[in-house]
mmCIF file of the N, C-alpha and C atoms, coordinates in Angstrom:
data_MODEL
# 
_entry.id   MODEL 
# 
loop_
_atom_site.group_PDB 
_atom_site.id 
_atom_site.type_symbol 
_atom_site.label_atom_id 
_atom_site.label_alt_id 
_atom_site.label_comp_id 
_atom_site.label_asym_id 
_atom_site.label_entity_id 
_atom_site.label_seq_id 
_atom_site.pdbx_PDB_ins_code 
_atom_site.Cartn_x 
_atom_site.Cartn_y 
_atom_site.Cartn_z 
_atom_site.occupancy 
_atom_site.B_iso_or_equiv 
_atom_site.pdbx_formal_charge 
_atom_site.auth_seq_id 
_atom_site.auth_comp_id 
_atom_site.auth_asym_id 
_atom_site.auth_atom_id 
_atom_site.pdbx_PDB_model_num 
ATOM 1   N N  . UNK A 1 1  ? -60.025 6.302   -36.460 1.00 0.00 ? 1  UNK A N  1 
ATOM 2   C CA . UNK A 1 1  ? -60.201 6.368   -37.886 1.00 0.00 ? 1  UNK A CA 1 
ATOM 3   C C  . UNK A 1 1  ? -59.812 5.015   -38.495 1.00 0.00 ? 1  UNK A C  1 
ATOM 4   N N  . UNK A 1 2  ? -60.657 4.704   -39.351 1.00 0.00 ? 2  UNK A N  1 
ATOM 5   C CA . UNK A 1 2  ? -60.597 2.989   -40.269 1.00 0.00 ? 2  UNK A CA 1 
ATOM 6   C C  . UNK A 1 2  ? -59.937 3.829   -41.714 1.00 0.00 ? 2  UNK A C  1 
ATOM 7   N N  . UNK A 1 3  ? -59.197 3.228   -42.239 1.00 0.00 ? 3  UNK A N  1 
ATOM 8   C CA . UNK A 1 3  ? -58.663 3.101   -43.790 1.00 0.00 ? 3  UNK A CA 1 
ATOM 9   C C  . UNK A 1 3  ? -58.778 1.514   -44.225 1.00 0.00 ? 3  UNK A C  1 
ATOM 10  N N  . UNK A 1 4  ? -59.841 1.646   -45.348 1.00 0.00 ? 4  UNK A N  1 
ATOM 11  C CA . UNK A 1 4  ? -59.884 0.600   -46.362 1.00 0.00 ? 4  UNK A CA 1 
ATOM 12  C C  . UNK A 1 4  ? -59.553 1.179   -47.823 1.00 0.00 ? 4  UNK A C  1 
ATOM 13  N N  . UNK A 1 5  ? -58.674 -0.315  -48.591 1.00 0.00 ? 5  UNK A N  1 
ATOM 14  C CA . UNK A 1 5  ? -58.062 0.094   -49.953 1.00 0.00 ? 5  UNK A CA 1 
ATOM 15  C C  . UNK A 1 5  ? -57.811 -1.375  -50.269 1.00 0.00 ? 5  UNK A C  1 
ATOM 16  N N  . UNK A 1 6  ? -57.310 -1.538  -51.814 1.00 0.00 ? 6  UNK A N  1 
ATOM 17  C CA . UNK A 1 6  ? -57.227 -2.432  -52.114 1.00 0.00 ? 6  UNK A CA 1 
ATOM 18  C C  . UNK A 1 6  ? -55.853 -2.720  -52.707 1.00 0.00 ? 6  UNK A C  1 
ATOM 19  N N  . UNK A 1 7  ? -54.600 -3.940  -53.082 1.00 0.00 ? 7  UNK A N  1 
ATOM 20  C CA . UNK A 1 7  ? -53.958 -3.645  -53.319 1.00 0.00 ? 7  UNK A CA 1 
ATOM 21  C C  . UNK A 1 7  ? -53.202 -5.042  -53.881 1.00 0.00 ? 7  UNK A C  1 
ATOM 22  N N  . UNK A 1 8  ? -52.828 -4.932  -54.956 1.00 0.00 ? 8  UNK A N  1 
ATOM 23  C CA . UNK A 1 8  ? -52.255 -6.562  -55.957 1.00 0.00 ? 8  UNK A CA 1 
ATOM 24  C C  . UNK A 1 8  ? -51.657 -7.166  -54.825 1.00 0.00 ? 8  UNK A C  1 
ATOM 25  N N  . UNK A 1 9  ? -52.097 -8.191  -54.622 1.00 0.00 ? 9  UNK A N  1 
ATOM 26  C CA . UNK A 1 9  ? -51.284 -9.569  -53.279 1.00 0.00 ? 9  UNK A CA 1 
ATOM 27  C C  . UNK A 1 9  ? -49.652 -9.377  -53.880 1.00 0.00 ? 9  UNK A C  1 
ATOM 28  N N  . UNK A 1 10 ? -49.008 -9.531  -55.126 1.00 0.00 ? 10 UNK A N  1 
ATOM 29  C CA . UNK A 1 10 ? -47.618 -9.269  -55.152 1.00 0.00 ? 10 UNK A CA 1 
ATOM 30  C C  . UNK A 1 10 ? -47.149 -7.905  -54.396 1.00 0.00 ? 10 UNK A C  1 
ATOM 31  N N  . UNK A 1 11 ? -47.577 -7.152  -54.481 1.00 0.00 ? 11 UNK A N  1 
ATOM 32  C CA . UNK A 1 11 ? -47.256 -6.143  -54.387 1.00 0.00 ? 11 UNK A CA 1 
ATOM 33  C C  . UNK A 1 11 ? -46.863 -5.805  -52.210 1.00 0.00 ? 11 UNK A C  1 
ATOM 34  N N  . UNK A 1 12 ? -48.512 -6.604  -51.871 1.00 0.00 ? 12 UNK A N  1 
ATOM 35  C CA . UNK A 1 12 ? -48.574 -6.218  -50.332 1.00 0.00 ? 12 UNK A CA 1 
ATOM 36  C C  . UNK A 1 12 ? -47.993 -7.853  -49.506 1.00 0.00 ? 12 UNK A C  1 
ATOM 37  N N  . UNK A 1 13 ? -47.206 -8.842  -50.570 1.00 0.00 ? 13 UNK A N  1 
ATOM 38  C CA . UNK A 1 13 ? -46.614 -9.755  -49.559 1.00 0.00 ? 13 UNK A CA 1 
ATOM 39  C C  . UNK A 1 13 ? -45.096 -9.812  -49.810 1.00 0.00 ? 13 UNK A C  1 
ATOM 40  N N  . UNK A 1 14 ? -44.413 -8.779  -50.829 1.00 0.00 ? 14 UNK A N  1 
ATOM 41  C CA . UNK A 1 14 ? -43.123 -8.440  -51.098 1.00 0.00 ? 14 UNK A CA 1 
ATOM 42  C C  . UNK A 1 14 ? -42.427 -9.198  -49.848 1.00 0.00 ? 14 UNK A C  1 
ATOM 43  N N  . UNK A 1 15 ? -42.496 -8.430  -49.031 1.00 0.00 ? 15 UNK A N  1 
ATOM 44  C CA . UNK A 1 15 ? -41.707 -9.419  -47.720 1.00 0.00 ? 15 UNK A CA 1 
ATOM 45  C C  . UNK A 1 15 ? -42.137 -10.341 -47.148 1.00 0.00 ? 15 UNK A C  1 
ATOM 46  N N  . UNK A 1 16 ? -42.822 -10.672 -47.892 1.00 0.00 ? 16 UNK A N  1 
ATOM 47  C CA . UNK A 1 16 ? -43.177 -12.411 -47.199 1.00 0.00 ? 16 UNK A CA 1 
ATOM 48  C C  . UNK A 1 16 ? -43.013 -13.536 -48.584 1.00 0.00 ? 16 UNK A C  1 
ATOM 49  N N  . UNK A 1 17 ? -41.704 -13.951 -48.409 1.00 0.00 ? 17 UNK A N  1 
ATOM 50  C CA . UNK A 1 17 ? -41.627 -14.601 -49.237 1.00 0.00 ? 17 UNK A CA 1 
ATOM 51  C C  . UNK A 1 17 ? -42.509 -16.229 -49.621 1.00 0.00 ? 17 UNK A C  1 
ATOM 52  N N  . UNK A 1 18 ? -42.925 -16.542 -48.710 1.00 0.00 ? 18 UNK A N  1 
ATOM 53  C CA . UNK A 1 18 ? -43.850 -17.656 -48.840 1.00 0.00 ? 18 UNK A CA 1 
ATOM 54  C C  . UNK A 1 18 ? -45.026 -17.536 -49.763 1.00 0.00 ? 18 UNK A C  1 
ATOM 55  N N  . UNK A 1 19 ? -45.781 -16.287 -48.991 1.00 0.00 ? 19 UNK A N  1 
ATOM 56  C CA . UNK A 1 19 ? -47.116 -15.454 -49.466 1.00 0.00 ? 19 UNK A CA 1 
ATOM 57  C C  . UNK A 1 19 ? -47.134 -15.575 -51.000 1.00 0.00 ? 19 UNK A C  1 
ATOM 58  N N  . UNK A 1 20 ? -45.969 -14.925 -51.283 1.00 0.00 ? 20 UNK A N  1 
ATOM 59  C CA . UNK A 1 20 ? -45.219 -13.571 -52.609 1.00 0.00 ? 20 UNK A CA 1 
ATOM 60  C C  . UNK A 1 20 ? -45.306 -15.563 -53.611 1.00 0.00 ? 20 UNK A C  1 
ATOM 61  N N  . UNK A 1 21 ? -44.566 -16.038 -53.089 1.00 0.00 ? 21 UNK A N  1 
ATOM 62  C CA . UNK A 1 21 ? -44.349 -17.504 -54.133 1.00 0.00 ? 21 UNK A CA 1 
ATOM 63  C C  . UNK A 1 21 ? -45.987 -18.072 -54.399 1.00 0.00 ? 21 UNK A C  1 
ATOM 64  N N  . UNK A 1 22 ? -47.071 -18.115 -53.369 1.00 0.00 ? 22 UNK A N  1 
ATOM 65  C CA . UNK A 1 22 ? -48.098 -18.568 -54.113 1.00 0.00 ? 22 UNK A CA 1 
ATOM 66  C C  . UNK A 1 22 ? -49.334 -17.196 -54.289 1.00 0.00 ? 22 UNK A C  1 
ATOM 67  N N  . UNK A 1 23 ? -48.677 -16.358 -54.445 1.00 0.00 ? 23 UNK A N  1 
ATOM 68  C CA . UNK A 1 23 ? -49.734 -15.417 -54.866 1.00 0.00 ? 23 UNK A CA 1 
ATOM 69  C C  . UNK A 1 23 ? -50.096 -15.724 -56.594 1.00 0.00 ? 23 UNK A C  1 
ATOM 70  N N  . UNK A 1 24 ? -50.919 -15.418 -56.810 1.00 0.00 ? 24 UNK A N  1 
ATOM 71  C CA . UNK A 1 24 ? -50.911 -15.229 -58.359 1.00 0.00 ? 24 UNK A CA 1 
ATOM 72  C C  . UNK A 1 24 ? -51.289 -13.710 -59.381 1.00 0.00 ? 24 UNK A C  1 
ATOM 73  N N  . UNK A 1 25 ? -51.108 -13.528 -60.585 1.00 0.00 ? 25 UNK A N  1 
ATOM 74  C CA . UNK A 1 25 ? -50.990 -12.728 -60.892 1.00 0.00 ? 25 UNK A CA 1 
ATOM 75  C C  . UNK A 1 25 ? -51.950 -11.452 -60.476 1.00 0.00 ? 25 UNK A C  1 
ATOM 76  N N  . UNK A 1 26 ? -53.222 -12.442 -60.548 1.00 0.00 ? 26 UNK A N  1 
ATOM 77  C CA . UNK A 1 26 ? -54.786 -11.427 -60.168 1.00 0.00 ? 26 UNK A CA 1 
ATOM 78  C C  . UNK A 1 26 ? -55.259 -11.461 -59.136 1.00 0.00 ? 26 UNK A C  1 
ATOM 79  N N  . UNK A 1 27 ? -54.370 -12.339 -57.820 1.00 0.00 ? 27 UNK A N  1 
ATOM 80  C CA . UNK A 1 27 ? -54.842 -12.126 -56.761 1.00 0.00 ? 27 UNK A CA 1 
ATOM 81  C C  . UNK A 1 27 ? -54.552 -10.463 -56.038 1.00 0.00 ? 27 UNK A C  1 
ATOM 82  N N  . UNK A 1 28 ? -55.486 -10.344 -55.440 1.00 0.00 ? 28 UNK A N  1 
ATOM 83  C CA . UNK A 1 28 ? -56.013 -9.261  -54.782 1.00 0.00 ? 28 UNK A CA 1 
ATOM 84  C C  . UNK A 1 28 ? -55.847 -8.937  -53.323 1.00 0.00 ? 28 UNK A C  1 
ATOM 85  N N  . UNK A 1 29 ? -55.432 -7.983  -52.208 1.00 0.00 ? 29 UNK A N  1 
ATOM 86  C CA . UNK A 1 29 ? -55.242 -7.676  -50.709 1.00 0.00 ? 29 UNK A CA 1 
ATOM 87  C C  . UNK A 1 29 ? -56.349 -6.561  -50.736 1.00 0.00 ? 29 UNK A C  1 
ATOM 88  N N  . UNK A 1 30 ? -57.679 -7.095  -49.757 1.00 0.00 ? 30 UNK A N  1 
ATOM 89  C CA . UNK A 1 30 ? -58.632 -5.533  -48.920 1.00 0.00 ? 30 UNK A CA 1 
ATOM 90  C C  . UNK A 1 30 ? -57.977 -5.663  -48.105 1.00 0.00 ? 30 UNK A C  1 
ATOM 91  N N  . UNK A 1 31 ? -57.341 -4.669  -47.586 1.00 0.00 ? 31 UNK A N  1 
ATOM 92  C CA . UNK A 1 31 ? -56.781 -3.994  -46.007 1.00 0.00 ? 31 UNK A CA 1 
ATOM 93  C C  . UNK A 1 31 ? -57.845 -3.124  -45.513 1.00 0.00 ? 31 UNK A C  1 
ATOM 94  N N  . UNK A 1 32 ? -57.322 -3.662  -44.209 1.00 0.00 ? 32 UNK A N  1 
ATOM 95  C CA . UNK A 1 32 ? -58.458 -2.284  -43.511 1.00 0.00 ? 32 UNK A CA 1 
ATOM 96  C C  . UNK A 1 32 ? -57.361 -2.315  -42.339 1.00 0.00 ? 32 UNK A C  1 
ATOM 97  N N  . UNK A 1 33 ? -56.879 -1.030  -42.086 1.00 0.00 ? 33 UNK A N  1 
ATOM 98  C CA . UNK A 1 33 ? -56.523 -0.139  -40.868 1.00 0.00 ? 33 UNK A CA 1 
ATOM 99  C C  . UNK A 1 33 ? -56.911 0.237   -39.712 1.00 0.00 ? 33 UNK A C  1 
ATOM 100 N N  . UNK A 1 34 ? -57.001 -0.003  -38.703 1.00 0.00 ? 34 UNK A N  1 
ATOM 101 C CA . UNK A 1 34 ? -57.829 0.799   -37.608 1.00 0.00 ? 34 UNK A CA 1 
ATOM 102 C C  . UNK A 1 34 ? -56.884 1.602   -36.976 1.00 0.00 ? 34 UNK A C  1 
ATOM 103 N N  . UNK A 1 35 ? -56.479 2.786   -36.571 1.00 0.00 ? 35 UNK A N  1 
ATOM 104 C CA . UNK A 1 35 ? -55.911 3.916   -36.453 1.00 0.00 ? 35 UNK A CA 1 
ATOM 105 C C  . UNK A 1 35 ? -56.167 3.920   -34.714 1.00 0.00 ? 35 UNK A C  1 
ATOM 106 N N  . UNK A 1 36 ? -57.261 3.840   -34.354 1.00 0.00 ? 36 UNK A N  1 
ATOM 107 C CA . UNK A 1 36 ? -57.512 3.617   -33.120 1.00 0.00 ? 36 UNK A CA 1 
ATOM 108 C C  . UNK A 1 36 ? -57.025 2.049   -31.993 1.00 0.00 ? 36 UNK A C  1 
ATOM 109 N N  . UNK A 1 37 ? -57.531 1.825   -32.752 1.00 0.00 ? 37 UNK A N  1 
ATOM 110 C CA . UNK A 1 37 ? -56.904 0.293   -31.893 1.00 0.00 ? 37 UNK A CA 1 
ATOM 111 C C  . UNK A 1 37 ? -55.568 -0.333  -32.338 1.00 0.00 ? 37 UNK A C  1 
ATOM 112 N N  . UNK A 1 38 ? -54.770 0.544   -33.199 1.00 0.00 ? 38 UNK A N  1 
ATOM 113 C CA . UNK A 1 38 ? -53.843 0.042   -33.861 1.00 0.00 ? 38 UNK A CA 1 
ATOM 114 C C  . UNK A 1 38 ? -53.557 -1.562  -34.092 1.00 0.00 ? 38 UNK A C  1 
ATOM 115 N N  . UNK A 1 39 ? -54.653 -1.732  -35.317 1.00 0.00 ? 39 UNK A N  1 
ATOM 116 C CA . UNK A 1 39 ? -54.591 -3.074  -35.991 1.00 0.00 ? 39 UNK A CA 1 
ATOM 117 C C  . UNK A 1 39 ? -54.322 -2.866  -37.011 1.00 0.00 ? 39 UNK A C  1 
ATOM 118 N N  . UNK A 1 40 ? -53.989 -4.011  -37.871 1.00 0.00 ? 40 UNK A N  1 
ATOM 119 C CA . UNK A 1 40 ? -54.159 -4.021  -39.774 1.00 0.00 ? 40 UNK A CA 1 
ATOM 120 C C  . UNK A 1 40 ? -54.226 -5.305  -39.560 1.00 0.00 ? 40 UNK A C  1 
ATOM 121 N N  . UNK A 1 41 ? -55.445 -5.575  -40.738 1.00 0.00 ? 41 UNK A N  1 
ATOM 122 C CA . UNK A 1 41 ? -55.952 -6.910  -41.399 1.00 0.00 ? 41 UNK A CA 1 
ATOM 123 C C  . UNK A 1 41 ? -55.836 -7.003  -42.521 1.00 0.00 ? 41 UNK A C  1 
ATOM 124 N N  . UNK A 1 42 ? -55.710 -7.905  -43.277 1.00 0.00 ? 42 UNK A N  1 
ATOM 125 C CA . UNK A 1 42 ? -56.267 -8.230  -44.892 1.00 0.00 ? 42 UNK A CA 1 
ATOM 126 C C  . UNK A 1 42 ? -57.065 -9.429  -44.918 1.00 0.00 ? 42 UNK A C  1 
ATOM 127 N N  . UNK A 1 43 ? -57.441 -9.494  -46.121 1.00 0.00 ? 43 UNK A N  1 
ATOM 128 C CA . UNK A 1 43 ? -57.787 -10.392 -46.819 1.00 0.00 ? 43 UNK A CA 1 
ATOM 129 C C  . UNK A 1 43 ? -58.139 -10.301 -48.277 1.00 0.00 ? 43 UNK A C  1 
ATOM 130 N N  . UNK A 1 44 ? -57.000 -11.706 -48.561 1.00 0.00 ? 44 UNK A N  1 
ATOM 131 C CA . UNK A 1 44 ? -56.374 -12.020 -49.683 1.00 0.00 ? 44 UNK A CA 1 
ATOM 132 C C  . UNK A 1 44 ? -57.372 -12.915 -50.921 1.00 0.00 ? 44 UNK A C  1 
ATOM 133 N N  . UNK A 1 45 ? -57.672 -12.488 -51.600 1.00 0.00 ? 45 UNK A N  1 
ATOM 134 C CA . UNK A 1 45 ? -58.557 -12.993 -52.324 1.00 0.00 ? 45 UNK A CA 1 
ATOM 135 C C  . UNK A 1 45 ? -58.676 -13.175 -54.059 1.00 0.00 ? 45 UNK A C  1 
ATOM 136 N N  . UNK A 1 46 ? -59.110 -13.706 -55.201 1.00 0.00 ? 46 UNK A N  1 
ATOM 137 C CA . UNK A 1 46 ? -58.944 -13.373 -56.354 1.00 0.00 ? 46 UNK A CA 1 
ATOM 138 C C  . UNK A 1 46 ? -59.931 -12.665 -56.950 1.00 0.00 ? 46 UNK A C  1 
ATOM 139 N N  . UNK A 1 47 ? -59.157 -12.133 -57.889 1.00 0.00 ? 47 UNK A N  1 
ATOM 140 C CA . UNK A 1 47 ? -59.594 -10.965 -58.426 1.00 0.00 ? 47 UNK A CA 1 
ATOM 141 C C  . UNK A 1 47 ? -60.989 -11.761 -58.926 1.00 0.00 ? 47 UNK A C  1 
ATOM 142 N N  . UNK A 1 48 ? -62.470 -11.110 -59.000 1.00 0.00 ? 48 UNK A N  1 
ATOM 143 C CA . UNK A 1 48 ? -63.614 -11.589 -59.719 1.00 0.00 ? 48 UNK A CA 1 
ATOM 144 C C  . UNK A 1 48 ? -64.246 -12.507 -58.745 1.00 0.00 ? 48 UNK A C  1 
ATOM 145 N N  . UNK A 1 49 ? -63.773 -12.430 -57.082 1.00 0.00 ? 49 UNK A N  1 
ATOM 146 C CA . UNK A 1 49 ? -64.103 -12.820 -56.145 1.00 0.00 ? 49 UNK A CA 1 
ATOM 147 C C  . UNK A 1 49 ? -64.702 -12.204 -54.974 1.00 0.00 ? 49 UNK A C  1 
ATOM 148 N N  . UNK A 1 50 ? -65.705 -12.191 -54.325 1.00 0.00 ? 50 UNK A N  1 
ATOM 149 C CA . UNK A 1 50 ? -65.866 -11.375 -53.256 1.00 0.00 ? 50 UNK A CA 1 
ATOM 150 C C  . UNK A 1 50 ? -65.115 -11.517 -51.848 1.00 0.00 ? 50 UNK A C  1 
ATOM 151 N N  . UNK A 1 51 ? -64.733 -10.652 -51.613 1.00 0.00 ? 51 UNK A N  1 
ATOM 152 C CA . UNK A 1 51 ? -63.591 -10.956 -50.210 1.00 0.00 ? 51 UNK A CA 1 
ATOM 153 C C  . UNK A 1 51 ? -64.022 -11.188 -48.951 1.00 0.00 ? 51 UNK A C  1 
ATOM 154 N N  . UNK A 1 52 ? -65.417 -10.771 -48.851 1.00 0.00 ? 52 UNK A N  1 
ATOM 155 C CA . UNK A 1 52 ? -66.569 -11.338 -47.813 1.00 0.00 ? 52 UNK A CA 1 
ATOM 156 C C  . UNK A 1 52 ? -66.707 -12.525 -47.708 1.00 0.00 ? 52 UNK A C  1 
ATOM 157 N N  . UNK A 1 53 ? -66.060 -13.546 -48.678 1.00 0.00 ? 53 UNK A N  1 
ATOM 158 C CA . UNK A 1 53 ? -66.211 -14.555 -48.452 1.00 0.00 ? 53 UNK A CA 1 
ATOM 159 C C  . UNK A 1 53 ? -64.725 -15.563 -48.294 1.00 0.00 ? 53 UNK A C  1 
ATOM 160 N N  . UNK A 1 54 ? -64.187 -14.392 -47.603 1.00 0.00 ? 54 UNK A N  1 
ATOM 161 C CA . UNK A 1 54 ? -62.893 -14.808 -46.888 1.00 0.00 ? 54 UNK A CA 1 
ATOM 162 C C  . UNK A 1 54 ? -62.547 -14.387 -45.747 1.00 0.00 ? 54 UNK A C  1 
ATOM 163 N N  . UNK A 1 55 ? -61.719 -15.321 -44.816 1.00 0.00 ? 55 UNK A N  1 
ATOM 164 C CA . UNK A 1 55 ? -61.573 -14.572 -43.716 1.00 0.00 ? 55 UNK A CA 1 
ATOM 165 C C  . UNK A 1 55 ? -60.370 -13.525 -43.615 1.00 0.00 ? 55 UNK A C  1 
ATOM 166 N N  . UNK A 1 56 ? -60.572 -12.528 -42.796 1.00 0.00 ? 56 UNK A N  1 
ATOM 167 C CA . UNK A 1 56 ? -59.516 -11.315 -42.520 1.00 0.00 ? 56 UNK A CA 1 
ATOM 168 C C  . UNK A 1 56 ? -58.493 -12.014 -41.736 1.00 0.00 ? 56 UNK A C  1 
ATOM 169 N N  . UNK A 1 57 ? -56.890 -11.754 -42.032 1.00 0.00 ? 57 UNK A N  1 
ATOM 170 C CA . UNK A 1 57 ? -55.970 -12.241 -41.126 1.00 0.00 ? 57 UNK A CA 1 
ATOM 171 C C  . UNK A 1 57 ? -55.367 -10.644 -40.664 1.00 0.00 ? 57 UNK A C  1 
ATOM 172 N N  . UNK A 1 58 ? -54.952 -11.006 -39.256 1.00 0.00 ? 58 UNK A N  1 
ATOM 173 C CA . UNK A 1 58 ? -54.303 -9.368  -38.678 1.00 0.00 ? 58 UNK A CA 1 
ATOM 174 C C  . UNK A 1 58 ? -52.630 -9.675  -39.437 1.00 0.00 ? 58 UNK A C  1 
ATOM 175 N N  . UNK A 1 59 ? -52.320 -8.545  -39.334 1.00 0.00 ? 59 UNK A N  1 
ATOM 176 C CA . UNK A 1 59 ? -50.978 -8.477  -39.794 1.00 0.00 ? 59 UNK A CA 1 
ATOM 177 C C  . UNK A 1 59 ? -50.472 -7.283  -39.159 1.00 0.00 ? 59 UNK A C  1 
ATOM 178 N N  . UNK A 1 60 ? -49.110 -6.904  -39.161 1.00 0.00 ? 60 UNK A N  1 
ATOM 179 C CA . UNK A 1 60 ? -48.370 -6.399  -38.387 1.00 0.00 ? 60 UNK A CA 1 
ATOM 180 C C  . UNK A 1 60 ? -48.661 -4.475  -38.530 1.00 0.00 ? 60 UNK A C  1 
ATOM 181 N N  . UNK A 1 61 ? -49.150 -4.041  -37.779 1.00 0.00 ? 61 UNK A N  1 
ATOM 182 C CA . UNK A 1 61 ? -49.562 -2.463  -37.875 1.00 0.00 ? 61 UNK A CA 1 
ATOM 183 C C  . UNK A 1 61 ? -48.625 -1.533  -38.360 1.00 0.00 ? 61 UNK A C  1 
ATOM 184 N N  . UNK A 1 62 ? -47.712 -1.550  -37.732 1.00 0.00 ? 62 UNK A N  1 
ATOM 185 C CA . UNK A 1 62 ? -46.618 -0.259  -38.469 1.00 0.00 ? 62 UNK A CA 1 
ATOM 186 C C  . UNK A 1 62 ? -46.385 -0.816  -40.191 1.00 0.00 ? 62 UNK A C  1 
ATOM 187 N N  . UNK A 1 63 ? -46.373 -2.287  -40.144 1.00 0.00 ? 63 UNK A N  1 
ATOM 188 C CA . UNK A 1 63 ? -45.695 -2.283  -41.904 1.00 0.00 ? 63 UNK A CA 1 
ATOM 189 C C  . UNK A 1 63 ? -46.928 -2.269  -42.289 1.00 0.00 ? 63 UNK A C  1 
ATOM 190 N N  . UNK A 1 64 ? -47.566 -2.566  -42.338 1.00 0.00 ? 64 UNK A N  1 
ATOM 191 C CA . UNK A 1 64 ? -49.253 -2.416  -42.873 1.00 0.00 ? 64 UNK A CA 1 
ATOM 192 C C  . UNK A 1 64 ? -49.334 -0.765  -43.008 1.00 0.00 ? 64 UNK A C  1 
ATOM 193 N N  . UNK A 1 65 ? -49.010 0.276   -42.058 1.00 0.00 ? 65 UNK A N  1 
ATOM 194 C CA . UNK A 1 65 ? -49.100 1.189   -42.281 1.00 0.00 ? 65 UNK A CA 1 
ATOM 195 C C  . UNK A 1 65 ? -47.985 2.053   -43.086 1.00 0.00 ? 65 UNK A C  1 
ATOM 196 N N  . UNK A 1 66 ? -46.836 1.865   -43.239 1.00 0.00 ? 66 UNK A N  1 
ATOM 197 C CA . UNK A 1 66 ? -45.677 1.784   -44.000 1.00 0.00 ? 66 UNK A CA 1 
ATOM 198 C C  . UNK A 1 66 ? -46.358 1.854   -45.432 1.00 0.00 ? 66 UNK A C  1 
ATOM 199 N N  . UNK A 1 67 ? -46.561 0.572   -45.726 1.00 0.00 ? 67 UNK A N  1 
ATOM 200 C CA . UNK A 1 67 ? -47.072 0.353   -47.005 1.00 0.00 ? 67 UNK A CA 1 
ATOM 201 C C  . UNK A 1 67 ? -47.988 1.285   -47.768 1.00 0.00 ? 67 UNK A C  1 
ATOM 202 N N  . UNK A 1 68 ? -49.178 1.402   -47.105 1.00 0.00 ? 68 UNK A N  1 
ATOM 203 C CA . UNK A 1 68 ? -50.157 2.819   -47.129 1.00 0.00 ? 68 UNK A CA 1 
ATOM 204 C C  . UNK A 1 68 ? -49.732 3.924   -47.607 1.00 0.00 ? 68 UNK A C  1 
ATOM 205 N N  . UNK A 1 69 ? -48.475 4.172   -46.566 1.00 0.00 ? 69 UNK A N  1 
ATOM 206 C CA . UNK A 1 69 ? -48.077 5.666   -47.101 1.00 0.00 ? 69 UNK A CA 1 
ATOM 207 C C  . UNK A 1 69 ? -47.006 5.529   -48.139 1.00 0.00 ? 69 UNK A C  1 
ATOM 208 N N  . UNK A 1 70 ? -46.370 4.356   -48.573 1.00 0.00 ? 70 UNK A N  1 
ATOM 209 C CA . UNK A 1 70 ? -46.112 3.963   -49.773 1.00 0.00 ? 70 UNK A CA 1 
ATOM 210 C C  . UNK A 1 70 ? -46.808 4.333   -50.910 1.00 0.00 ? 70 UNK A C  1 
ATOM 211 N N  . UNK A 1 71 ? -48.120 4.010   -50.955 1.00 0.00 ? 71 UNK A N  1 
ATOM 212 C CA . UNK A 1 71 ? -48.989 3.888   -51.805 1.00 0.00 ? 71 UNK A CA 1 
ATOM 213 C C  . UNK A 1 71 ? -49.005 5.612   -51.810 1.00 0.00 ? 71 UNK A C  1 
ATOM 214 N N  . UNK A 1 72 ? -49.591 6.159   -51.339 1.00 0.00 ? 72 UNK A N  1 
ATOM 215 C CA . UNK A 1 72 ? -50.044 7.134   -51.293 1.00 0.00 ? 72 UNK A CA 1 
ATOM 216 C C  . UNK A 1 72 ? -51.037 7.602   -50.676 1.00 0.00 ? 72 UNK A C  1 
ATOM 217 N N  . UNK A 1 73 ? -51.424 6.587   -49.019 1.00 0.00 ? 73 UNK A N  1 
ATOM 218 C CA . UNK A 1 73 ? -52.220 6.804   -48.453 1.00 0.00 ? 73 UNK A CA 1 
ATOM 219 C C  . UNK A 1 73 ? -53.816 6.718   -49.289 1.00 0.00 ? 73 UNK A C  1 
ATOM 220 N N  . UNK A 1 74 ? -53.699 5.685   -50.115 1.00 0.00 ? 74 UNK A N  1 
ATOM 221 C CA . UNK A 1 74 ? -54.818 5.122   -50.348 1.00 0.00 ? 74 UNK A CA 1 
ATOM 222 C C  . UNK A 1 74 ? -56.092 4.912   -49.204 1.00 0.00 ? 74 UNK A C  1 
ATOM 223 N N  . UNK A 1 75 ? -57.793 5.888   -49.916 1.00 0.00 ? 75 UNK A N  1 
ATOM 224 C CA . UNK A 1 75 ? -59.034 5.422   -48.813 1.00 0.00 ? 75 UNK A CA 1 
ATOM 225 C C  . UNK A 1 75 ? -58.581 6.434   -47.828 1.00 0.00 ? 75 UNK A C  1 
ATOM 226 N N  . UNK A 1 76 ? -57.700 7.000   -48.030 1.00 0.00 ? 76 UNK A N  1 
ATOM 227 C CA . UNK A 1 76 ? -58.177 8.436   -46.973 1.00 0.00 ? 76 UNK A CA 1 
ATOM 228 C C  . UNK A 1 76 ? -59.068 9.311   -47.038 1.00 0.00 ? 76 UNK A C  1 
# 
């Protein structure tokens, strides 16, 4: 099973303080989940931008999935 959602870049680089310092207000995180191969990707993009025209970076699966059910399991 894939989960895609979307989610304010402040919000999904909280613990990454590097990220979190040049995010900006309207930047934007698509995550996508893969449940099966246990991955998580994003890509970070601004808002009024298409994210297709960025590349996906993997990021760490359990906090990627953490976060999700933070949210409320957003794209289920």
């Amino acid at each position: 099973m894939k989960v895609q959602f979307t989610v304010e870049a402040k919000k999904y680089f909280e613990v990454d303080a590097e990220r979190l310092e040049r995010a900006k207000d309207d930047d934007l995180v698509l995550v996508t989940i893969d449940f099966e191969d246990r991955k998580a990707d994003y890509i970070w993009y601004s808002a009024g931008e298409n994210p297709a025209n960025f590349p996906a970076e993997e990021d760490d699966f359990d906090g990627v999935v953490a976060l999700w059910e933070e949210l409320g399991r957003p794209g289920e």
